[in-house]
C-alpha positions as CSV (number, residue, x, y, z in Angstrom):
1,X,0.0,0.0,0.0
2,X,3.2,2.6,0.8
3,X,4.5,1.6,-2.5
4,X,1.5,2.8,-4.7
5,X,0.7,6.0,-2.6
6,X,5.0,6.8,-3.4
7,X,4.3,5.6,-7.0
8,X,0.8,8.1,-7.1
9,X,2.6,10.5,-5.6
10,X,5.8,10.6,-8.1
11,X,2.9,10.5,-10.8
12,X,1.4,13.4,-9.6
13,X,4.7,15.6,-9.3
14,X,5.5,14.3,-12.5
15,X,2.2,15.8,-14.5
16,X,2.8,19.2,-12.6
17,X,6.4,19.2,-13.8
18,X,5.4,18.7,-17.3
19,X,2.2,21.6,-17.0
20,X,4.6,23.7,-15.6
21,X,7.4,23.2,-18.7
22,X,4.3,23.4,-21.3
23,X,3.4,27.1,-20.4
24,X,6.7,28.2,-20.4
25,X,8.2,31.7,-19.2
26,X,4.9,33.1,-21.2
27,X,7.0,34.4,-24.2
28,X,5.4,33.4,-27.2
29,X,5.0,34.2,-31.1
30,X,2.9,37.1,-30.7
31,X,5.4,38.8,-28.7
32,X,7.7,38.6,-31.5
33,X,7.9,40.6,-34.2
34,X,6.4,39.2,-38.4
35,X,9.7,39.6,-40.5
36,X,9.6,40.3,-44.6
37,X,13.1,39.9,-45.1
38,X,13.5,41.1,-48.9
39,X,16.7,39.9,-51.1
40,X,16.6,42.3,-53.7
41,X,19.0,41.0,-56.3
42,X,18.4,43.7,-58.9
43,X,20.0,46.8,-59.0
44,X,16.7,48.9,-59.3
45,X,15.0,50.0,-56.0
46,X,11.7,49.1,-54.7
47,X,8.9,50.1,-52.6
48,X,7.5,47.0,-50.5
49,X,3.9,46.7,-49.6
50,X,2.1,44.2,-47.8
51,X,-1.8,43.7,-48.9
52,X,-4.4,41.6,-47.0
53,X,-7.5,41.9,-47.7
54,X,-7.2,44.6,-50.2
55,X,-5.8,46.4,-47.7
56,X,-2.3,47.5,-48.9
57,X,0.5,49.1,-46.3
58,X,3.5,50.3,-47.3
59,X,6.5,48.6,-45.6
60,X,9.2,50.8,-47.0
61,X,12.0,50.7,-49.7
62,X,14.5,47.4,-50.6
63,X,17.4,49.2,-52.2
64,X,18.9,47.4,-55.2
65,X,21.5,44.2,-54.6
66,X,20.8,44.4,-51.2
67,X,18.6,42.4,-48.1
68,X,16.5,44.6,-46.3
69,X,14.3,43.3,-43.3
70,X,11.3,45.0,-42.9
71,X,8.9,44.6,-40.0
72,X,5.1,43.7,-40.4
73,X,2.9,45.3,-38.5
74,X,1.0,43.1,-35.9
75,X,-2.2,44.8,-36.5
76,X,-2.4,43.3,-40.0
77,X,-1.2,39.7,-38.3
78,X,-3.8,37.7,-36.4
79,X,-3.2,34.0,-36.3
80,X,-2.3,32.7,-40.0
81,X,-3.1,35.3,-42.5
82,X,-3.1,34.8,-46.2
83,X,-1.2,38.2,-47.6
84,X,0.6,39.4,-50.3
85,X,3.5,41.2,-51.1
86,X,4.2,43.5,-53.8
87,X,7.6,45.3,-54.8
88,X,7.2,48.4,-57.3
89,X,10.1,49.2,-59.4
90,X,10.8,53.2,-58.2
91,X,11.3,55.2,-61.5
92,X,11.4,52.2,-64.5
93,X,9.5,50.0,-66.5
94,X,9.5,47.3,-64.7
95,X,7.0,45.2,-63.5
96,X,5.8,44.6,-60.4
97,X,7.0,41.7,-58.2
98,X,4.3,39.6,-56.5
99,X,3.7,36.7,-54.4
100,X,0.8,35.2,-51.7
101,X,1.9,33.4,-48.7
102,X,0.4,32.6,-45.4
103,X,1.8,34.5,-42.2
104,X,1.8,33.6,-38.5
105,X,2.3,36.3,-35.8
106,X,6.6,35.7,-35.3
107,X,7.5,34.0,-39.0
108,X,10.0,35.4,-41.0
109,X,9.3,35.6,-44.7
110,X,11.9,35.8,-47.4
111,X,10.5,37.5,-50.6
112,X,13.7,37.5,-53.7
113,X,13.2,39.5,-56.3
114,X,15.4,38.2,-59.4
115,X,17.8,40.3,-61.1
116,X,16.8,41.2,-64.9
């Protein structure tokens, strides 16, 4: 009988343990920040937007042969959101670069625009 109530016992401590390990120090995605890292491998520059929902927000400008990170703003991320990303050409003919990926509050997203 002292046997099982140590054995129930060790059990017990043991689940707690793992509950406790499971919720962590409370740091989780949404505390960090939704990265569009953007390898620009052309020499023109670009202005970067981020659309969802035909919503479009400027991100800022990805200079030409260069990465720039740019950081999305957590009002437009909520759980996994489908956006888009589009980089206009600043003073060409170019056309615009676009692609559609789903987005998690914390991911890091690496749009490449190809040199022409």
């Amino acid at each position: 009988m002292k046997i099982r109530s140590i054995a129930f016992a060790l059990f017990l401590t043991g689940i707690a343990a793992c509950s406790t390990f499971t919720r962590g120090s409370g740091s989780t995605d949404q505390n960090q920040p939704t990265v569009l890292e953007v390898d620009n491998q052309g020499f023109q520059d670009m202005d970067i937007y981020a659309v969802r929902l035909g919503q479009r927000v400027r991100l800022g400008l990805a200079t030409g042969i260069h990465k720039t990170n740019f950081t999305i703003p957590s009002s437009l991320v909520s759980g996994l959101t489908p956006f888009s990303f589009v980089a206009n050409p600043i003073g060409g003919r170019r056309a615009s670069v676009s692609q559609e990926i789903t987005v998690a509050p914390g991911d890091t997203v690496v749009m490449t625009i190809p040199a022409v």
